[in-house]
C-alpha positions in Angstrom: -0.3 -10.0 -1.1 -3.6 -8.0 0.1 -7.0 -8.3 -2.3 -9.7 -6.6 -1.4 -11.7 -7.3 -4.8 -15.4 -6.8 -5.0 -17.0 -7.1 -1.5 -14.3 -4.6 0.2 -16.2 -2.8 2.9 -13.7 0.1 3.7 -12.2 -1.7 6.7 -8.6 -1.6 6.8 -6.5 -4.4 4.9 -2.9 -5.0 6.2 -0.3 -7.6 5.9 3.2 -8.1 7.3 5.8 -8.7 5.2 9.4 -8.8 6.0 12.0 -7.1 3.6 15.8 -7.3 3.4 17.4 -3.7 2.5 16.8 -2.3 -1.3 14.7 -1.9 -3.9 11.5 -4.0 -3.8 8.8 -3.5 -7.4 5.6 -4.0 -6.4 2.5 -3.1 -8.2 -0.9 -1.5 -6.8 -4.1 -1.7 -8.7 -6.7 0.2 -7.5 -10.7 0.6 -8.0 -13.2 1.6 -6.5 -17.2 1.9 -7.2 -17.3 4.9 -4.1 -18.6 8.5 -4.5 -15.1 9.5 -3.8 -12.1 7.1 -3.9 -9.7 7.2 -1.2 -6.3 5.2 -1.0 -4.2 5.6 2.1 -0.2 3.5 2.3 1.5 3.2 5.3 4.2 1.8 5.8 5.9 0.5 9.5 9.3 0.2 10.1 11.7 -2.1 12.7 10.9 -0.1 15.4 6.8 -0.2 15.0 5.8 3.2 14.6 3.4 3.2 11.4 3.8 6.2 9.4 2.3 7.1 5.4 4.5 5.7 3.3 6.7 9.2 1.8 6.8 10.0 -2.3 10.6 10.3 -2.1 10.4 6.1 -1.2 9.0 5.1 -4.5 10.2 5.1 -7.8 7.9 5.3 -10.6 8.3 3.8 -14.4 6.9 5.0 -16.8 5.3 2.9 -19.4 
């Protein structure tokens, strides 16, 4: 949904997408060539307030 590859320039990258209720898999690669990497998720609900997306909303499986 969002690529950034290569030529990424730290500016923010967002996309609206539109969800019915449940679970959703997604997958996030990340890389980075930066002194220090940095990620940041948000996430914005119905009513518009855009907050950092909370550990207890994902689900992680291991490999």
């Amino acid at each position: 949904m969002i690529d950034g590859d290569y030529h990424y320039d730290g500016a923010e990258i967002s996309k609206t997408v539109k969800l019915d209720q449940g679970i959703h898999p997604y997958r996030l690669y990340y890389k980075t060539t930066a002194g220090k990497p940095a990620l940041k998720l948000e996430w914005e609900g119905p009513k518009g307030v855009r907050d950092p997306l909370p550990a207890d909303a994902l689900r992680v499986d291991e490999p």
